[in-house]
Structure formats: C-alpha cells, structure tokens
C-alpha positions in Angstrom: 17.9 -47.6 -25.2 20.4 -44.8 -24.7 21.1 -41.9 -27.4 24.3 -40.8 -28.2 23.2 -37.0 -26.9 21.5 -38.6 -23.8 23.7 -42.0 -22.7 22.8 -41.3 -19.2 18.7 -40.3 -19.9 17.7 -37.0 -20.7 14.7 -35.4 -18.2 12.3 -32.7 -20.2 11.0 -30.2 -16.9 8.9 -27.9 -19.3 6.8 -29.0 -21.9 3.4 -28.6 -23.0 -0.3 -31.0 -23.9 -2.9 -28.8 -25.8 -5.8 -30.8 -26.4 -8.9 -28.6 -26.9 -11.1 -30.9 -28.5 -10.9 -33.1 -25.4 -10.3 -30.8 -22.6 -11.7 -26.8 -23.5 -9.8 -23.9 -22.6 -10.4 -21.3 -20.3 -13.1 -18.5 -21.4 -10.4 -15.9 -19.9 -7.1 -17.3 -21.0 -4.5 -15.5 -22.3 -3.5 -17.7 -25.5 -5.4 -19.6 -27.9 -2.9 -22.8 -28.8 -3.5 -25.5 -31.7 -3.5 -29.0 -30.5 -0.4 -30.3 -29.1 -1.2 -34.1 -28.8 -0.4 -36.7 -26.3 1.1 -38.5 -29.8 3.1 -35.5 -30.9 4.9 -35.1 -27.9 5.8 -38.6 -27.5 7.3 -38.6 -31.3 9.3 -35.8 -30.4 10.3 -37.2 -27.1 11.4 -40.3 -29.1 13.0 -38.7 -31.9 15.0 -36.5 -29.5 16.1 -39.1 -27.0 14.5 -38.4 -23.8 13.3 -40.5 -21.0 11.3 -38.1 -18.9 9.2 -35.6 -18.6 7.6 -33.0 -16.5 4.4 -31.4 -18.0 3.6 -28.1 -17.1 0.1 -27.3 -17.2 -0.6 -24.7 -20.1 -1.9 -21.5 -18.9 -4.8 -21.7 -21.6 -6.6 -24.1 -19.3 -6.7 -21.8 -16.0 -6.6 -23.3 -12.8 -8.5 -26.8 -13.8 -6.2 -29.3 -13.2 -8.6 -31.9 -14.9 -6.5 -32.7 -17.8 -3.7 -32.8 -16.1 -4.3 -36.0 -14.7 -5.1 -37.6 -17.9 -2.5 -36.4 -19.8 0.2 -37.3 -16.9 -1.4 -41.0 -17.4 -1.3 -41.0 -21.2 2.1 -40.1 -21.3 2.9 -42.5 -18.5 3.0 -42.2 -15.0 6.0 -43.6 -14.3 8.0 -41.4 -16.8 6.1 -38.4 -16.0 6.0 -35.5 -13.5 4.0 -32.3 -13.4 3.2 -29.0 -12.4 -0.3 -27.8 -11.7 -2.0 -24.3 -11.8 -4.2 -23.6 -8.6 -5.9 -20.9 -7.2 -4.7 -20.5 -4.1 -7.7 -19.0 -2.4 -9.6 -21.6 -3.0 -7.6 -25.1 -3.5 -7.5 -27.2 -0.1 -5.0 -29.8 1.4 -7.3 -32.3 0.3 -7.4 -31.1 -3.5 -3.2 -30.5 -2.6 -3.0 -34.3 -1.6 -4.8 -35.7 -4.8 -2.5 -33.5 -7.2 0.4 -35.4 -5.3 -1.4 -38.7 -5.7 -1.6 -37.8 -9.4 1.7 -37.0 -9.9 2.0 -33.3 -9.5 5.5 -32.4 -8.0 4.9 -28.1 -8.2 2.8 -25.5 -9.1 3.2 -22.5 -11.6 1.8 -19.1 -10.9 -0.4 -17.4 -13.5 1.0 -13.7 -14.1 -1.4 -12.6 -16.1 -4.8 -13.7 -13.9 -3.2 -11.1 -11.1 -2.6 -8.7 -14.1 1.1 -8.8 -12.7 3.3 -9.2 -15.8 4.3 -5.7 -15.9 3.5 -5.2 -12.1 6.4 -5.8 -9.1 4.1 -5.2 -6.4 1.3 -7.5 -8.3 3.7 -9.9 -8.4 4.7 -10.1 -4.7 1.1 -10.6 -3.9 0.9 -13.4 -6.2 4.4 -15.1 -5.1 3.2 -14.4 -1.4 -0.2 -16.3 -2.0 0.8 -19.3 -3.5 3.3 -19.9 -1.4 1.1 -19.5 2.0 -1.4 -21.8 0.3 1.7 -24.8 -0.3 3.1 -23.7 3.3 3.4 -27.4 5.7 0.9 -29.4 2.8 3.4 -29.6 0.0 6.8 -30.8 1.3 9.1 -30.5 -1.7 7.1 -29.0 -4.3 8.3 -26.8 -6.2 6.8 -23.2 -7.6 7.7 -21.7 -10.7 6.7 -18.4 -12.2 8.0 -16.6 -15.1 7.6 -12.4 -15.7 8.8 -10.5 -18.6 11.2 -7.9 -16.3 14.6 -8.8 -15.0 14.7 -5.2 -13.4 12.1 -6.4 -11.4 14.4 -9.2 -8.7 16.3 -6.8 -7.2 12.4 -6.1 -5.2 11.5 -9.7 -5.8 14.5 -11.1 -3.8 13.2 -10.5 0.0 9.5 -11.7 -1.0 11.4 -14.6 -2.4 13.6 -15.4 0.3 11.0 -14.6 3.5 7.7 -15.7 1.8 9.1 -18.5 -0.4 12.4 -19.9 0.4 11.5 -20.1 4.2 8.9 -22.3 3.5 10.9 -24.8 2.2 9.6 -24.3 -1.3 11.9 -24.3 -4.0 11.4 -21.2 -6.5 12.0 -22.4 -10.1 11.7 -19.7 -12.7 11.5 -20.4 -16.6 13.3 -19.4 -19.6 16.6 -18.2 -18.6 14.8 -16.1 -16.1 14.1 -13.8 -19.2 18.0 -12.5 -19.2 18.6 -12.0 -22.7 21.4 -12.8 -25.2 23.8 -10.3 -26.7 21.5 -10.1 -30.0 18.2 -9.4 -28.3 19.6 -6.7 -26.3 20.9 -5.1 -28.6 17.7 -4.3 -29.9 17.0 -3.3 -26.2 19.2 -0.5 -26.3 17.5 2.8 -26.0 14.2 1.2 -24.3 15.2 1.6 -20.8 18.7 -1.0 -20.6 21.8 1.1 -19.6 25.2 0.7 -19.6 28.0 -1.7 -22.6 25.1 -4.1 -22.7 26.2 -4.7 -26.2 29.6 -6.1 -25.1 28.8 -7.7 -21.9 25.7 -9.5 -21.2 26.3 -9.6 -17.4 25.2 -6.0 -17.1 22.3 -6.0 -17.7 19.5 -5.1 -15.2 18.8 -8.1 -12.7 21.9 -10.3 -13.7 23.5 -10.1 -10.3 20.5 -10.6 -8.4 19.2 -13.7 -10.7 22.9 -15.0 -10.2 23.3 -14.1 -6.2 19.9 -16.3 -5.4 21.2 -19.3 -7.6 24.5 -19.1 -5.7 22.5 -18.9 -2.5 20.6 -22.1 -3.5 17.4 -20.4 -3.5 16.2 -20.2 -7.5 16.0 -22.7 -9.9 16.5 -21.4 -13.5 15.3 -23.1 -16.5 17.8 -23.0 -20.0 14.4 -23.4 -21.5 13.1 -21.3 -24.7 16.5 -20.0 -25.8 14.4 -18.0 -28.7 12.7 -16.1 -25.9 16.1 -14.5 -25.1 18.3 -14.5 -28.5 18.0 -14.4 -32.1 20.6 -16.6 -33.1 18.4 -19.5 -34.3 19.4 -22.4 -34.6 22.5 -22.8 -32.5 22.0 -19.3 -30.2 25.9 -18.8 -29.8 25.4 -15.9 -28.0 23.4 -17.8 -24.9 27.1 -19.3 -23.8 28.2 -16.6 -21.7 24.5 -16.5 -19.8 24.8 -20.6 -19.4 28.2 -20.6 -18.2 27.3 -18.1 -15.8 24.6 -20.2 -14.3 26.7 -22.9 -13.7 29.8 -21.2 -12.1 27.3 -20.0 -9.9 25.7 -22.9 -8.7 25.3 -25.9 -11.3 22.9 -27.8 -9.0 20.2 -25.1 -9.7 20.3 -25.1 -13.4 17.5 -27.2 -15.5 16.8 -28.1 -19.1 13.5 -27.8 -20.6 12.0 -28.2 -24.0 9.2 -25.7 -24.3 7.7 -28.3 -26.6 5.9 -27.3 -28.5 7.2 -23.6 -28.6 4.0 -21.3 -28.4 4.7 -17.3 -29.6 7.0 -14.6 -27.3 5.1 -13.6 -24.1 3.0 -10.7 -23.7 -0.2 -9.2 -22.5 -3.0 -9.7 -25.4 -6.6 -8.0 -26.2 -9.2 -10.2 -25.4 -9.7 -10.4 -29.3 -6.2 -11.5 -29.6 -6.3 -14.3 -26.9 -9.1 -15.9 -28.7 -7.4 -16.0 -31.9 -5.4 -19.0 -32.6 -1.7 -18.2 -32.3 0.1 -20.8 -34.4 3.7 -22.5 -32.8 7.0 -21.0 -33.6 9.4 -23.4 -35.3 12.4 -24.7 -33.7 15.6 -26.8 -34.6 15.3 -28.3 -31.2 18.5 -30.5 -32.0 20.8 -28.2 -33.2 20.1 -26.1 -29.7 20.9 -29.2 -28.1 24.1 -29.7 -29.4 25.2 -26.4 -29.1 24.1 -26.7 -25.5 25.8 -29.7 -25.1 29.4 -28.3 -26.6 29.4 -25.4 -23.8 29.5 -28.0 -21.0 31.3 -31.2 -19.4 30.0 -34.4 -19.4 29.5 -34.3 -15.9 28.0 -30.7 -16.3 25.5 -32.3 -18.8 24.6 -35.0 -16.5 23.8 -33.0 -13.5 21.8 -30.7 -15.8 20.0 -33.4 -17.6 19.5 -36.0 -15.1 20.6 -35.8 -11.5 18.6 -32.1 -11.1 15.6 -33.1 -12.5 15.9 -36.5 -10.5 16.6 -34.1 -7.1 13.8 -31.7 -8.0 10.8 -33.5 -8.8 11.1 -37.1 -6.7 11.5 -39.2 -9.4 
C-alpha cells in the first residue's frame, strides 16, 4: 500500500541492524551501539512508508560479514539490498561471489581500521585497495566511504577517477559528503574555513570538487544524516541550498538514506570510549522528510527515492 509521502515506493540506501546479543562486535571497533533490532527497523520502515532497503553493514562488527546475511534474510530478501565490509587483502572472488549470492550490491570502506579519517594519503591507500580487490569480480558494485574533511577531494579526485571510476565501480559517499549547512559552519569559522562561508555555503572548501565529480557522473552522494551537517533540527532549512545544488548538478547521482537508527557525530575515540555504550541521537525523521520533499519536484522526488536506488543497487 502506497503512502501519501511515498505513492511511487520509497528505497532506504543507508540504515543500520545492531544486534550484539546475537552477533558480537568487533574487539577493535570504533563504536559501542545499543541494539538496533530486526523489529525496530521494520516498525520504523512501516511507520514511515518505505518499501526498501539497503542495509549497510555497521562498522562495530569489522569486516565479518556473518550477520549480514541473516539480517538481509530477516528483513527480507526480496526488499532488501546491502553493503558489506571486507578486507581487501584477504577476501577472495569466491567469498566476493557468495556476498552477491546473499544480496550484497557494494562495499563500504572502514576509515578508521587504516587510521585515515584525518589522513589524505591514508585514505588513497585505502580507496586504492578496495577498489583493486572489486576490480573484474564485482560488476556493478558499488563502494562507499565517508571521511570527516571536504578539503581533502580536491587530492581525492584523481585516485577517484584512475583507481576507482576506471574500474567501473561506482563511488558513493555518505552524508552529504560531510558539506555542511549554513549553521554548522558558522561555528566552523576561525578553525581553518576561509572566505563569506557564513553567507554562502558553496564556498566552502571541497564544494566545487564534490559538485564537478557528481556532474561528471563519477560520485554518488547520499542526503543522508542531515544532523551530521546542520543544526536546524527538525526541518534543517538551511540544507536547501546544498540539496538543490546536488541536483542541478547531476540529479541521477543523488540518494536518500535514513541513517536509522542515528548513532552519535563521527570521530576518532580512545579505546575506553569505543567500548562505552554511545546511546542514539533522536531524530524527527518525518519532519526532515517533508521538508526534503517541499525543496523538490515530484519527478525530482521520484528519481531520488526510487528510480536511483532501483539503478544503483539491481533491484
């Protein structure tokens, strides 16, 4: 049954399952998350409106793709995509083949195992790998990564387009690829942003570069986790000008995920702080959706919403 915010379906290409009691985490992960149930996800999917899913595998579990499969079958496999962590120095075509077989449609690459977060050349290595260990196994896969620097494309961009794109790998990066909103940089000014900032969120370090490879076709960006990148909770009025910039640059490149079920703002934690529980933030999913919705045309909405998603990850 339709929704009135979703008549045509509504696809979900970032969420999260935490289920420790079931699956452990990783000794040396970098976030200790409550449970995030198989249940709780499907009520909020339901109570939202969706139809599909893509469930990324939660960095708190390492490289184990184990529960990945049984989640991807609990939620069900015929609504459900997802995208796998691997280590690619050790993970084979064969072990590739069966996370196809099992629904995976992508990989993400885990910043913080290469210590890369705040790290360009780190993070070259790490792009670089992961993509020679997809390259002629993986046809269509995607690879998404996320980083905590926008400064940082303008050096990513020819590792990106000779490592990755020539692969035929499509490079998908989360969370409005970090750009922030007029209210979050704002409080950047004076810790290394230059320029109007205040006034005009294009100018800020990384914008043109983020927006020339989405022209070019060659980067996916997610409109995921607007809290990540603004403080105007609920509605985060001041993310129109970075979403309508996505779009007139290439609306065929721009995705929608929930971040369900919204773990804390990314950084690099003490060990004594990874172990700690970290509880969820709290979100008005709906009124972000809505607000969302008003900044684009029905036809926008639908090639965010479905026909990407649909293109992306073979449904």
């Amino acid at each position: 049954m339709s929704s009135p915010l979703f008549p045509d379906g509504g696809w979900d290409v970032h969420h999260h399952i935490f289920e420790p009691s079931r699956f452990p985490y990783d000794t040396n992960r970098h976030l200790t998350p409550p449970p995030a149930t198989i249940k709780q996800y499907t009520d909020f999917k339901s109570k939202i409106g969706l139809t599909n899913s893509v469930l990324t595998h939660g960095l708190s579990y390492g490289a184990d793709s184990t529960c990945l499969h049984t989640f991807t079958q609990d939620l069900g496999p015929t609504t459900t995509r997802s995208i796998a962590v691997i280590d690619p120095e050790t993970t084979t075509p064969a072990e590739l083949a069966n996370l196809h077989r099992n629904g995976v449609r992508g990989i993400r690459v885990n910043m913080y195992r290469y210590n890369a977060m705040h790290d360009v050349e780190l993070q070259k290595l790490a792009l670089t790998a992961h993509a020679r260990a997809l390259d002629g196994h993986c046809t269509g896969w995607s690879m998404a990564f996320t980083h905590t620097h926008p400064e940082f494309w303008a050096e990513l961009k020819p590792v990106i387009e000779d490592e990755v794109v020539a692969r035929g790998i499509r490079l998908v990066t989360d969370h409005f690829a970090l750009l922030k909103g007029r209210s979050m940089l704002s409080e950047s000014i004076g810790t290394g942003i230059q320029g109007d900032v205040d006034a005009d969120v294009t100018k800020q370090p990384g914008f043109e570069d983020i927006l020339d490879l989405v022209h070019k076709g060659h980067l996916f960006v997610k409109i995921s986790a607007p809290y990540r990148v603004s403080t105007q909770a609920p509605h985060f009025e001041d993310l129109k000008p970075l979403v309508r910039a996505l779009f007139d640059a290439n609306p065929q490149q721009i995705l929608w995920g929930s971040d369900w079920p919204h773990t804390p703002l990314m950084k690099v934690r003490t060990r004594e702080e990874a172990l700690k529980e970290a509880p969820y933030l709290e979100v008005d999913d709906m009124a972000w959706l809505r607000s969302l919705r008003s900044w684009l045309s029905d036809q926008e909405w639908k090639t965010l919403m479905v026909e990407n998603p649909q293109r992306l990850y073979d449904w």
